[in-house]
C-alpha positions as CSV (number, residue, x, y, z in Angstrom):
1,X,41.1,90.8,7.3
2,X,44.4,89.7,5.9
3,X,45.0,86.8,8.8
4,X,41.1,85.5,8.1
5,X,42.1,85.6,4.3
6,X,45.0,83.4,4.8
7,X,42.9,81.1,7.4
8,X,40.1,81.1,4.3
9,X,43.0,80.1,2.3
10,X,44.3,77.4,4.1
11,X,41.1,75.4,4.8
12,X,40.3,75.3,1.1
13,X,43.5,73.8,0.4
14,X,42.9,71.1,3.2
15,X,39.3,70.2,2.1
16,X,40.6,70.0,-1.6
17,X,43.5,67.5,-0.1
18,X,40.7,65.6,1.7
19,X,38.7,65.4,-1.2
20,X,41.5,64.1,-3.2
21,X,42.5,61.2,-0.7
22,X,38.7,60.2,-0.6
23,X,39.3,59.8,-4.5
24,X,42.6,57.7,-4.1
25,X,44.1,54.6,-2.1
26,X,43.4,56.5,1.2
27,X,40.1,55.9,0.3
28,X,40.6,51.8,2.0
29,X,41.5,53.4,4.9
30,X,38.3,55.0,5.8
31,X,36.7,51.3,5.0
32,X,38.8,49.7,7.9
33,X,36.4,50.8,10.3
34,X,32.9,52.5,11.1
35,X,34.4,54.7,14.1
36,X,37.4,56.2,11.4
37,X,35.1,57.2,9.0
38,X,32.8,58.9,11.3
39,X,35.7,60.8,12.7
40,X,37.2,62.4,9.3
41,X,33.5,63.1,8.1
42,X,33.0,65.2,11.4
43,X,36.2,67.2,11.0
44,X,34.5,67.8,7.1
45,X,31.4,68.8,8.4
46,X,33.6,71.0,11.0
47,X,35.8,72.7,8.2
48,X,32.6,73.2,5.7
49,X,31.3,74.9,8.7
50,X,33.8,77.4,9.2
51,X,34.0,78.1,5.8
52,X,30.5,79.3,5.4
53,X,31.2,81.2,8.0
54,X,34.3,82.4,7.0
55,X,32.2,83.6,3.6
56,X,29.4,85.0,5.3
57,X,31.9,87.5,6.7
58,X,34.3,87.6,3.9
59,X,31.2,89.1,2.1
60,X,30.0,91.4,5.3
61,X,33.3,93.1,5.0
62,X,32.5,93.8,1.2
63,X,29.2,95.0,1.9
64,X,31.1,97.4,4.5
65,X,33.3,98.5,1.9
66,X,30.8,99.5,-0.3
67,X,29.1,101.5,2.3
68,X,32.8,102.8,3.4
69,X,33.2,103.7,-0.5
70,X,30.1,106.2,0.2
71,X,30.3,107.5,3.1
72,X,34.0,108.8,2.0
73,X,32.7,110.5,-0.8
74,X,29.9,111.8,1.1
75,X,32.5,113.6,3.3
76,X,34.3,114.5,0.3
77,X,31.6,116.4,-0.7
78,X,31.1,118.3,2.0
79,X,34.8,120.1,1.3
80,X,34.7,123.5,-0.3
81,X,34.0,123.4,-4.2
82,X,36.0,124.9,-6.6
83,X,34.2,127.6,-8.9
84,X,34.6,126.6,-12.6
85,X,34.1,129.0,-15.8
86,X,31.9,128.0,-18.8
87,X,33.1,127.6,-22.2
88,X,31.4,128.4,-25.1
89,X,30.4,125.4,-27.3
90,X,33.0,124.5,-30.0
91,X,32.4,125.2,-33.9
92,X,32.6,122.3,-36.3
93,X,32.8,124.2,-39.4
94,X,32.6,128.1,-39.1
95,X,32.3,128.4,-43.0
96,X,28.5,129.5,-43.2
97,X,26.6,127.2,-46.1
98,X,25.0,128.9,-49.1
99,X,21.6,129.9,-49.5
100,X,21.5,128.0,-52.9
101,X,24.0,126.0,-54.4
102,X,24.5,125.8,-58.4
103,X,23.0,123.3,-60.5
104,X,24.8,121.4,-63.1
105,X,24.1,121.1,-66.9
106,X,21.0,118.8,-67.1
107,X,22.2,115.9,-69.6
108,X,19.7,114.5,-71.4
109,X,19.4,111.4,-70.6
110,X,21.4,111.7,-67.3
111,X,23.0,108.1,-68.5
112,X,26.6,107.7,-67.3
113,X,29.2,105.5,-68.9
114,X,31.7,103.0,-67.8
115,X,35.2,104.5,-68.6
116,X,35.7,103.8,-72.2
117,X,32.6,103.1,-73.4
118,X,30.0,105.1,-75.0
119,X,26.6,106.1,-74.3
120,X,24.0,105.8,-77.3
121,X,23.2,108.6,-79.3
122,X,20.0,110.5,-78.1
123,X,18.0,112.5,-80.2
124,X,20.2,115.1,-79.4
125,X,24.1,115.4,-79.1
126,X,24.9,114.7,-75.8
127,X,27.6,116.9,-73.9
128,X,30.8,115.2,-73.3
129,X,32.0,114.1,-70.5
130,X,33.4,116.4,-67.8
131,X,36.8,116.5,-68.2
132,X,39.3,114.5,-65.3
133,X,40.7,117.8,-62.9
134,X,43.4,117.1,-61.1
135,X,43.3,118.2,-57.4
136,X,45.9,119.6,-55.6
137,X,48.3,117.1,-53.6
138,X,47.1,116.5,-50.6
139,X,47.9,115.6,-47.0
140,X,48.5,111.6,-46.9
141,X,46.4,109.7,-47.2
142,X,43.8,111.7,-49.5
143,X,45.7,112.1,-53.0
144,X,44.6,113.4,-56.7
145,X,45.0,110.1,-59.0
146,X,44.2,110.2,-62.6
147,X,41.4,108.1,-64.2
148,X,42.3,104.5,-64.5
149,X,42.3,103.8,-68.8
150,X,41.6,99.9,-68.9
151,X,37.4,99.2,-68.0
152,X,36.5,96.5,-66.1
153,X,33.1,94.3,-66.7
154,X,30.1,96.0,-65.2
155,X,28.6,94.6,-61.3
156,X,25.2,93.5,-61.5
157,X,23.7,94.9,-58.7
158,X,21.4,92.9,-56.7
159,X,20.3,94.3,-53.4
160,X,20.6,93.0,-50.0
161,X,17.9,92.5,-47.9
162,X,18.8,93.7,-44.1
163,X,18.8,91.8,-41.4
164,X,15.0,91.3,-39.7
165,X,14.5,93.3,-36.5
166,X,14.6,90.9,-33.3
167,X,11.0,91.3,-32.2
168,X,10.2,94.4,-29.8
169,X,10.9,93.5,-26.1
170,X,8.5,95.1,-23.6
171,X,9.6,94.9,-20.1
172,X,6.7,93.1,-19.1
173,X,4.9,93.8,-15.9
174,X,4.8,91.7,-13.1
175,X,2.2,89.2,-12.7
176,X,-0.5,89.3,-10.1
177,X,1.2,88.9,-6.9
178,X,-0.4,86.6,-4.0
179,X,-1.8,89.3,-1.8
180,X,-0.1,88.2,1.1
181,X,3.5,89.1,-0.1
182,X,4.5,92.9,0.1
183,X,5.3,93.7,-3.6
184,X,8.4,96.8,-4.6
185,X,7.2,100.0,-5.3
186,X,7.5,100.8,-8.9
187,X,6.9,104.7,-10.8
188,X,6.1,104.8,-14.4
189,X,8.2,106.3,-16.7
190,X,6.9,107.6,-20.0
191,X,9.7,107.6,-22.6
192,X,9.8,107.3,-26.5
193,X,6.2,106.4,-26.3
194,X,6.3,103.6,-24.1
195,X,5.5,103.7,-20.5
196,X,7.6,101.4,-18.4
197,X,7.5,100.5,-14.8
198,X,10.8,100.9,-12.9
199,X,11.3,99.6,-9.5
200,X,11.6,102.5,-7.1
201,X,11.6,102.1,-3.4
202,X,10.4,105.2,-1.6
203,X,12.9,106.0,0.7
204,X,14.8,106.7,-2.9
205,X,12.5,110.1,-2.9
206,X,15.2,112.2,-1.4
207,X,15.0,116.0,-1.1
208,X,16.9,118.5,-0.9
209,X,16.2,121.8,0.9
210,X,15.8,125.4,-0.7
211,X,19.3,126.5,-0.9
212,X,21.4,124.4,-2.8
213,X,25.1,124.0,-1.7
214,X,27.8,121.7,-1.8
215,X,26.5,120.1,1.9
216,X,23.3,120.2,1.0
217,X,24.0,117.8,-1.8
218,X,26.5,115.9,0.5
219,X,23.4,114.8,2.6
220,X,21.3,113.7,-0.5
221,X,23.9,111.4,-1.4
222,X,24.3,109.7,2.1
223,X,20.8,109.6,2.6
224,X,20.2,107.9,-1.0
225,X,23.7,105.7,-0.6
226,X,21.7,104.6,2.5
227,X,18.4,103.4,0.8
228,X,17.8,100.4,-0.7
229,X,18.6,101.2,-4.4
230,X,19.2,98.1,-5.8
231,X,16.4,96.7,-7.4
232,X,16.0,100.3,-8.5
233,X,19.5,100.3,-10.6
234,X,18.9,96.9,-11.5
235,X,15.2,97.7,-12.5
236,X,17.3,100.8,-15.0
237,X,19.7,98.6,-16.4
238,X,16.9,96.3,-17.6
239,X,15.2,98.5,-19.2
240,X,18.3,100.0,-21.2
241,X,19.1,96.4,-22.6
242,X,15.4,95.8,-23.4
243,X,15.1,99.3,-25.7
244,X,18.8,98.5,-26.6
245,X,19.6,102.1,-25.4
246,X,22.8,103.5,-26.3
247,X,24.3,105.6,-23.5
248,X,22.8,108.9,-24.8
249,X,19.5,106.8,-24.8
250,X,20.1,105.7,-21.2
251,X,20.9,109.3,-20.1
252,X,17.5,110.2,-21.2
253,X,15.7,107.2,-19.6
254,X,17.5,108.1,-16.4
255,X,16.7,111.8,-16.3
256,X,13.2,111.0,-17.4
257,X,13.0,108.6,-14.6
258,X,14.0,110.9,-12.1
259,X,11.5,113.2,-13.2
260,X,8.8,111.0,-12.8
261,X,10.3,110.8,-9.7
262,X,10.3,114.1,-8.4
263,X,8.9,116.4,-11.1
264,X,11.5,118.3,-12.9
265,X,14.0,120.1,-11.1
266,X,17.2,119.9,-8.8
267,X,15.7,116.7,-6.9
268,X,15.6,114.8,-10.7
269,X,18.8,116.2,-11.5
270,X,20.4,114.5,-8.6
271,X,18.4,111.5,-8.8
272,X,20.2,111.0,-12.6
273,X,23.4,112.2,-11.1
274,X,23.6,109.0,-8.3
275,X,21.9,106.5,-10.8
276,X,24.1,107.3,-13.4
277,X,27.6,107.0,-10.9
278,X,26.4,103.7,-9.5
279,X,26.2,102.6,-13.0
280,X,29.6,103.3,-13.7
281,X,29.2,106.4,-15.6
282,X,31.3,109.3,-14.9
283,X,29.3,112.1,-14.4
284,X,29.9,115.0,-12.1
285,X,27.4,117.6,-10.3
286,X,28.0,120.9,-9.9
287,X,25.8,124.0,-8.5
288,X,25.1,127.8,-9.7
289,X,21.9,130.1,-8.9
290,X,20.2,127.6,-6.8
291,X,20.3,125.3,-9.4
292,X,21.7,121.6,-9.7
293,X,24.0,120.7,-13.5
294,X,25.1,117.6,-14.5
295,X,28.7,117.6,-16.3
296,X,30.1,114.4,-17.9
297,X,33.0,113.8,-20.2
298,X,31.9,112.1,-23.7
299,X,33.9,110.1,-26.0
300,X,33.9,111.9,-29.0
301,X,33.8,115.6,-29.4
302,X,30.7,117.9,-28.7
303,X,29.8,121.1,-30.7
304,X,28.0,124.3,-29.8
305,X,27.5,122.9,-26.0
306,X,28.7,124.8,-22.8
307,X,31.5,122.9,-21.2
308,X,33.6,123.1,-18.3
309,X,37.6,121.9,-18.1
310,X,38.2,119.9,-14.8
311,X,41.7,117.5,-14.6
312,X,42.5,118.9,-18.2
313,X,39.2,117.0,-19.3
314,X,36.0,118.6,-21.1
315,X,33.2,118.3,-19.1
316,X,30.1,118.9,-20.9
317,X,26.8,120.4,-19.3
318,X,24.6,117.6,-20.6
319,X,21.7,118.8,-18.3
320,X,22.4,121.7,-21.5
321,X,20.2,119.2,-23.7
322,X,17.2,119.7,-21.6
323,X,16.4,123.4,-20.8
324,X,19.1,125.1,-22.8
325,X,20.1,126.7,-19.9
326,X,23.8,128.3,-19.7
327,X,24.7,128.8,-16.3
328,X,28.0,130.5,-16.6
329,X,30.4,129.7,-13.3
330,X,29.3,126.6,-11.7
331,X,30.8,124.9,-8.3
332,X,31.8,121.3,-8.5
333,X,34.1,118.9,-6.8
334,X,37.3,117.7,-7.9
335,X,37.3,114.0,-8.0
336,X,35.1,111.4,-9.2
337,X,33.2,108.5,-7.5
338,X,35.4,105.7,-7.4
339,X,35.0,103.0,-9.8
340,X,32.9,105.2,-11.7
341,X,35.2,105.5,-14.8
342,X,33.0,104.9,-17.9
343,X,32.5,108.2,-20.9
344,X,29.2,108.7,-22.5
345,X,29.0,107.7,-25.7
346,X,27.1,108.7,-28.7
347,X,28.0,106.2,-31.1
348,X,24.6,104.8,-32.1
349,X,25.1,100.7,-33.3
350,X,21.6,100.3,-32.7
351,X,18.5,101.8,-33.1
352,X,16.2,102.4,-29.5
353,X,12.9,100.3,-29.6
354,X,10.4,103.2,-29.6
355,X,7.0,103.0,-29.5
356,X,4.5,102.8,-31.9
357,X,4.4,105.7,-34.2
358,X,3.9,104.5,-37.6
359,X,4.5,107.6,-40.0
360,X,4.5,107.2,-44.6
361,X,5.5,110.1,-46.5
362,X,6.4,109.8,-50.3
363,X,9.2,111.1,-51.8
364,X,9.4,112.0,-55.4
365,X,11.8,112.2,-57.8
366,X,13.2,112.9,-61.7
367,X,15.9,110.1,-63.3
368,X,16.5,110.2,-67.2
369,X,12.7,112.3,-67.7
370,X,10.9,110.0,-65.9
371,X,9.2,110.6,-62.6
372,X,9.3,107.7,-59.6
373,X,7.6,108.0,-56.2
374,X,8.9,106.0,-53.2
375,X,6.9,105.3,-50.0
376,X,9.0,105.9,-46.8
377,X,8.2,105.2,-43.6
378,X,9.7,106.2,-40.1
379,X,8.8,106.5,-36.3
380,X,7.8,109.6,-35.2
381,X,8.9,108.3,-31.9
382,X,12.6,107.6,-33.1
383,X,12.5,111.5,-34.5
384,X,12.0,112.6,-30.7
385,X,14.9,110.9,-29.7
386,X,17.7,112.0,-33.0
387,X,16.1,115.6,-31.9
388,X,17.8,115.4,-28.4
389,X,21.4,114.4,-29.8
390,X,24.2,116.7,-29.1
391,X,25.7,117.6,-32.0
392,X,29.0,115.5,-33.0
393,X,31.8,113.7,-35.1
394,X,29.9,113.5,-38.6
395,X,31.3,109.7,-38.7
396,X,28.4,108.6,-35.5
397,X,25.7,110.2,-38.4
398,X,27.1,108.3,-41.1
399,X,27.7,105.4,-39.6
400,X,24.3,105.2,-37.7
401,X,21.4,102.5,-38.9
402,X,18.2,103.3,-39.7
403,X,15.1,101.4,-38.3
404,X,13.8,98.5,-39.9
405,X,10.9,100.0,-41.2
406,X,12.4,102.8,-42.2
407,X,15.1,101.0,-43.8
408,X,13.1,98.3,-45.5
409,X,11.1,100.8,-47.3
410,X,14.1,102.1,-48.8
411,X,15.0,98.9,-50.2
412,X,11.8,98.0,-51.5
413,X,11.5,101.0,-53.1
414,X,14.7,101.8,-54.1
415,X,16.2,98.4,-54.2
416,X,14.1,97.1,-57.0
417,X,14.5,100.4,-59.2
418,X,18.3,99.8,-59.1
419,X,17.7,96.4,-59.3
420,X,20.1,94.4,-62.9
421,X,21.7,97.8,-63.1
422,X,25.3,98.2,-62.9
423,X,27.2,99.5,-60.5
424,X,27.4,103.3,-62.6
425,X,24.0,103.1,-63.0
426,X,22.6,102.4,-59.8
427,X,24.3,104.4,-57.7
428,X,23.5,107.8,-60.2
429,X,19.9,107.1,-59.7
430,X,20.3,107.2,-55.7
431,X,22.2,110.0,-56.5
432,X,19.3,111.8,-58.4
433,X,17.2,110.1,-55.5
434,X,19.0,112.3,-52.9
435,X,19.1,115.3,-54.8
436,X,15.8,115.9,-56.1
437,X,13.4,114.1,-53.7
438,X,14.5,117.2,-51.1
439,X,14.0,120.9,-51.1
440,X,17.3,122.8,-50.0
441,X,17.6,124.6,-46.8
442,X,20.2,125.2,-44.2
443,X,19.9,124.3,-40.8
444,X,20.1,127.9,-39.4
445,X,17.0,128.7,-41.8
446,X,14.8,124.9,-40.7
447,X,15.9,124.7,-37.2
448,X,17.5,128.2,-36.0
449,X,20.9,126.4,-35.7
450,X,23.1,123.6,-36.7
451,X,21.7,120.3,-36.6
452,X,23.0,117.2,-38.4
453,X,20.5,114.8,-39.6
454,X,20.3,111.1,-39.2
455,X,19.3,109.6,-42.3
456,X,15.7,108.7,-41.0
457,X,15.2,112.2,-40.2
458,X,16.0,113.5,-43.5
459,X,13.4,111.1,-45.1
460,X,10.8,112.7,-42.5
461,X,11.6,116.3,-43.0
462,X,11.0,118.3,-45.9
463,X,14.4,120.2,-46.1
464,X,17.6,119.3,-45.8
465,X,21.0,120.1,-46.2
466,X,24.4,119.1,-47.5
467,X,25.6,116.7,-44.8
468,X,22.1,115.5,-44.3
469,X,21.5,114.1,-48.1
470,X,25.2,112.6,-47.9
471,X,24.5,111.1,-44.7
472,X,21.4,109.5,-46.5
473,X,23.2,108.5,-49.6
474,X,26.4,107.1,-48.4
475,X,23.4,104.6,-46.4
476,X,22.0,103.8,-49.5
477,X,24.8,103.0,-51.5
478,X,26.3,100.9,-48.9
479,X,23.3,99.2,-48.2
480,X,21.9,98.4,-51.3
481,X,24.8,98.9,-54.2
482,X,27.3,97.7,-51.5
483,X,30.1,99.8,-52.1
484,X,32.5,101.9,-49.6
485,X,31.5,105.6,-49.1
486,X,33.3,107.7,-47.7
487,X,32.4,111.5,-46.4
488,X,34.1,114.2,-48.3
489,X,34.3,118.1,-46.2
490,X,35.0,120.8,-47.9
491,X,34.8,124.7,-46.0
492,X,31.0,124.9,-45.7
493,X,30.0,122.3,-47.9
494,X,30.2,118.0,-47.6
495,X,29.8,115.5,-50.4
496,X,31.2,111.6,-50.7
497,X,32.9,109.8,-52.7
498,X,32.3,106.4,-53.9
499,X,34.7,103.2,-54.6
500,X,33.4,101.4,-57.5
501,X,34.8,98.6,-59.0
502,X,34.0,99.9,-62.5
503,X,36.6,102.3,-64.2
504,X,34.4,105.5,-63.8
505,X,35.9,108.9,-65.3
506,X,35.4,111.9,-63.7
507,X,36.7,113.9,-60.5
508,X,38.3,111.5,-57.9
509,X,40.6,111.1,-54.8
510,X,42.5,108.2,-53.2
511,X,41.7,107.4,-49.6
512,X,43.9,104.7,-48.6
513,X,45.3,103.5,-51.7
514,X,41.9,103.0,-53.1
515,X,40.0,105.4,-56.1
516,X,36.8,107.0,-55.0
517,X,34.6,108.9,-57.4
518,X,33.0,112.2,-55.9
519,X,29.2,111.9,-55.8
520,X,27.6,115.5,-54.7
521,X,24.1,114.6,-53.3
522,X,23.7,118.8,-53.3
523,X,24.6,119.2,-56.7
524,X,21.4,119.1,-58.5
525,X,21.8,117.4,-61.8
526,X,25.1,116.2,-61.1
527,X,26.1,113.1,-62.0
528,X,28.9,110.8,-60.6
529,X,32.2,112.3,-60.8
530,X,31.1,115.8,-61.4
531,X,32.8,118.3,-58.0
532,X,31.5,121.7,-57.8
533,X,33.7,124.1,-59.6
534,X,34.7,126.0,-56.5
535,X,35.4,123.2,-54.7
536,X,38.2,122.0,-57.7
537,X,40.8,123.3,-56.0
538,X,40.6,122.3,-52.4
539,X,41.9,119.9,-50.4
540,X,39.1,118.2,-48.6
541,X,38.7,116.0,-45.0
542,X,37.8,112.7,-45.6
543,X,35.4,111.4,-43.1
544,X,35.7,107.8,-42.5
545,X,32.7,105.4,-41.2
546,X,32.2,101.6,-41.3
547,X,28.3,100.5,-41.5
């Protein structure tokens, strides 16, 4: 291979020399006479010749490669397994949430102030303000700083209006054939309320036999390395771009995929396994009681899931996220596929194009006495899809986007309510937004365990909790006031805290230099600045996100 590469080599460089002299003074010389000319044109012709056919081969022995690359790891496979034990899921935050959390003093006019300015007299005395606590020091960078004394001129705030959603890509089906031409086989796939058409050749329907071992799933993955899977993987990755799937989203597809496949069961499990290797994911298979798992690494950390450690690396049973089944010991190899080296994400910078499922509920709530009602809409579609996350880092939630109909009601509704207010007085009416337009409830009581909330889902769902409302809020603010957010974890509990460029009193912490007021979205009543009390003296985890 090495000598033909050299030999490859070496006519390019003389063709590129001959090609240069027919642009320069040799150029005269092939004028002199008919018979020269015709001579150097048929060593061309000779040397294009053998360097077609020194690519045809070039990519032959590629092609062999590839098939080499397989039918190693097939053998591989058929070694003996190594038994692995299960892990129990990880704990985020052990601390259990309260039933009910306290309510703060209702003000009567729930107006905040500027620092150092005053607030009009009602029609009766108003409580003063809460007065500045100073946290204990804590661990760079999150420090106590007092209030700031000198005000700065109120921000008018005027809300943005998002970005319009690129029109819906369907993956369009192909147009009528001529009848004479033999056309792919395709299987539809029903997922997030669309039904798509993947390309699928038959001899992709692989089975397995009734006992599942390690050479039993060697075979499937010659036989299928064998097929003509191609259009099939290209047919996949078409498909993820069009619904602008993250990978979680593509995991899905895939497993849904080979269900349509094969029906659900081992067959579909390996089916996702190979599609997902020969997209460069790595993903692992692994065996116990007859039944097939799938184990993959993920880039950011994974709570209350089973997981398995292989190389000094969490593998996670994603196949978990399906049937909920623990399997305990599994078998499984111990090296990947090569070239197969991309983690599973579950960052979410985009929202999946689901299917129609056009959902309104209205949400109502109380700021200074008076009622307001905003209509919110959201996909019931998209809610089918945030229900089979894994749970993980509380920065993916707060950093996620909502949809752009869910997200446009929001502003429209919201947007113009906070619309010529300052920067104070906006964001304590979102506040009041995202703690009365809710009823309270934990997770364990609404779902039977703990599940973090995008924000669209706590606008469909009756009750929420603590993280859910701030995930919400810190959306809101950013979107429409325009300010940083950050998350703010205390044991068992999570606010934010906001960076205004007003001088607001009231409890506060620095994150990176820069002031941000606590704004408890489960604090009923509360308005900006205002901690719980039992929460005064602790030193909290900042979680940081960028939307």
């Amino acid at each position: 291979m090495r000598v033909k590469l050299w030999h490859g080599i070496l006519m390019i460089v003389c063709m590129s020399s001959l090609a240069y002299a027919q642009g320069s003074d040799v150029d005269r010389f092939f004028s002199d006479t008919d018979q020269e000319a015709a001579r150097f044109g048929s060593i061309e012709d000779e040397m294009r010749r053998e360097m077609d056919a020194f690519y045809a081969e070039s990519a032959q022995e590629i092609q062999s490669f590839k098939d080499e690359r397989d039918r190693d790891f097939a053998e591989f496979l058929k070694e003996k397994w190594q038994a692995f034990d299960e892990f129990e899921g990880l704990v985020k935050d052990p601390t259990p949430k309260p039933v009910k959390f306290p309510k703060a003093a209702k003000k009567p006019d729930d107006v905040i102030a500027p620092l150092g300015q005053t607030v009009p007299p009602p029609s009766t005395p108003v409580l003063p303000p809460p007065p500045v606590v100073v946290l204990p020091q804590p661990e760079p960078p999150v420090a106590v700083v007092p209030s700031q004394p000198e005000p700065e001129p109120p921000v008018i705030v005027v809300p943005s209006q998002p970005e319009p959603e690129p029109p819906v890509i369907v993956v369009p089906s192909q147009p009528e054939p001529p009848t004479d031409v033999p056309q792919p086989a395709t299987i539809e796939v029903a997922y997030l309320g669309r039904t798509l058409r993947v390309v699928c050749d038959r001899s992709l329907a692989v089975t397995t036999g009734a006992k599942i071992t390690n050479r039993e799933i060697s075979a499937y993955w010659e036989k299928i390395g064998t097929a003509d899977f191609e259009p099939m993987l290209s047919s996949l990755l078409t498909v993820k771009e069009a619904l602008q799937l993250n990978d979680w989203g593509y995991f899905q597809f895939v497993q849904e995929a080979g269900e349509a496949l094969h029906g659900p069961g081992n067959d579909a499990q390996l089916f996702a396994w190979f599609a997902l290797t020969k997209s460069g994911y790595r993903v692992r298979v692994g065996y116990s009681d007859n039944r097939v798992f799938l184990l993959a690494p993920i880039d950011s950390l994974v709570y209350q899931a089973p997981y398995y450690t292989l190389d000094g690396t969490r593998y996670y049973n994603i196949s978990y996220f399906r049937d909920q089944r623990k399997p305990g010991k599994v078998y499984t190899y111990s090296k990947d596929y090569p070239r197969a080296e991309r983690l599973l994400s579950l960052k979410l910078p985009l929202v999946p194009r689901v299917g129609e499922g056009h959902e309104v509920r209205s949400l109502h709530f109380l700021y200074q006495n008076k009622e307001f009602t905003v209509p919110v809409s959201y996909n019931r579609n998209a809610l089918v899809f945030y229900n089979s996350y894994p749970q993980t880092d509380w920065a993916i939630y707060f950093a996620a986007p909502l949809a752009t109909e869910a997200e446009q009601s929001l502003i429209d509704g919201l947007g113009k309510l906070v619309a010529g207010k300052s920067e104070t007085e906006a964001v304590n009416m979102l506040l009041r937004f995202a703690q009365t337009a809710f009823e309270y409830q934990t997770d364990d009581e609404q779902f039977g365990r703990e599940k973090y909330m995008f924000a669209e889902e706590t606008v469909a769902f009756r009750y929420s909790d603590c993280e859910d409302r701030s995930i919400l809020f810190s959306y809101l603010v950013t979107r429409i006031v325009g300010l940083d957010v950050v998350g703010v974890h205390f044991p068992g509990h999570i606010a934010t805290a906001v960076n205004f460029t007003e001088k607001v009193e009231g409890d506060a912490i620095l994150v990176d230099g820069k002031r941000f007021v606590v704004c408890d979205p489960t604090y009923i009543n509360a308005n900006i600045g205002m901690m719980m009390p039992q929460f005064k003296a602790v030193n909290p985890e900042i979680i940081r996100f960028k939307i």
